[in-house]
C-alpha positions as CSV (number, residue, x, y, z in Angstrom):
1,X,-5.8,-15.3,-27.1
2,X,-4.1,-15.4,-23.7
3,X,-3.4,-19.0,-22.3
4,X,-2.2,-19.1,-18.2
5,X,-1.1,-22.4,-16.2
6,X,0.8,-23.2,-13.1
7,X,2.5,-26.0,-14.8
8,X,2.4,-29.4,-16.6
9,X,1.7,-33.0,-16.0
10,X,4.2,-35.6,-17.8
11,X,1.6,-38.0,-16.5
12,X,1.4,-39.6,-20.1
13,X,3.7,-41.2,-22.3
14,X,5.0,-38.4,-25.4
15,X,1.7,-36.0,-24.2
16,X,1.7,-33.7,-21.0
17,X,-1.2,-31.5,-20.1
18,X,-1.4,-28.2,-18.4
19,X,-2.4,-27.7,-15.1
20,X,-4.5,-25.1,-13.9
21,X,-5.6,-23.8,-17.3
22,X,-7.4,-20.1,-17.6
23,X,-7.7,-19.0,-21.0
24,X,-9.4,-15.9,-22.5
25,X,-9.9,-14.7,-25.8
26,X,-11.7,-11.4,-27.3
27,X,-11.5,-9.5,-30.2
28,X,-11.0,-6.0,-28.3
29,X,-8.1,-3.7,-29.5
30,X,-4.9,-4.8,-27.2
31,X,-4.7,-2.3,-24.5
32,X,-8.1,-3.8,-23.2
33,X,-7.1,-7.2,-24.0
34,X,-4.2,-6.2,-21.6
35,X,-6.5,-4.7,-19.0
36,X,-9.0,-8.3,-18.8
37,X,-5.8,-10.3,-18.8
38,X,-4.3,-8.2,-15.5
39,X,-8.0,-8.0,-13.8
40,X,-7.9,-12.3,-14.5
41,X,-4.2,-12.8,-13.3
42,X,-5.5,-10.4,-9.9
43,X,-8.8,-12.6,-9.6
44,X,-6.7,-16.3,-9.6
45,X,-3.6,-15.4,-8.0
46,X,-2.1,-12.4,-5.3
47,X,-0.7,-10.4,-7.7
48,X,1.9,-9.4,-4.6
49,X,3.2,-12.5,-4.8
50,X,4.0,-12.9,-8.7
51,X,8.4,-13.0,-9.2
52,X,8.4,-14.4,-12.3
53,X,6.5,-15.1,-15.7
54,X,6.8,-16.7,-18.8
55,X,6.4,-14.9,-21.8
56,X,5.8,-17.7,-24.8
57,X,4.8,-16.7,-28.3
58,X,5.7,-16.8,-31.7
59,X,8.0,-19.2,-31.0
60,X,10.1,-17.4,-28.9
61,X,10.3,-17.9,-24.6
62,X,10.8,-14.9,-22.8
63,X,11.6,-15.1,-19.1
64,X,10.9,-11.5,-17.3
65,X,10.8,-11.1,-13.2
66,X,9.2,-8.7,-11.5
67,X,11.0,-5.5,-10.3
68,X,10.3,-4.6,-6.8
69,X,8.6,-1.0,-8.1
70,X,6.3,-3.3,-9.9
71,X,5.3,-5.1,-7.3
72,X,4.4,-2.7,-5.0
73,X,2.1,-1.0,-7.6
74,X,-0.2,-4.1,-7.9
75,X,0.9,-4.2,-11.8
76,X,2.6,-6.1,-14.1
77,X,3.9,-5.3,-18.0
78,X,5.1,-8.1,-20.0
């Protein structure tokens, strides 16, 4: 399952909720998993224009920006 959001609202007291929420799930073996998740990133956002994302699983936060190389190709490998 692959959850994406361009932030959070602190709009409640204790309880925040995402903004901009895309989610997809599937059952496919991972590199097509991969392959939907970078066609729905290209269809909601420039993917020219990605520096940065957030990598947040298993407990763990992983912050990773973009090299330049990888921007120019259109793709992006977290």
């Amino acid at each position: 399952m692959f959850t994406m959001y361009e932030g959070w609202d602190a709009g409640k007291k204790n309880r925040s909720t995402l903004v901009g929420k895309t989610m997809l799930a599937g059952m496919e073996k991972s590199r097509e998993f991969h392959e939907k998740r970078e066609a729905l990133i290209r269809k909601k956002y420039n993917a020219d224009e990605i520096e940065q994302r957030i990598l947040n699983g298993d407990e763990t936060v992983q912050t990773k920006k973009i090299p330049e190389q990888k921007k120019q190709e259109n793709y992006i490998n977290i």
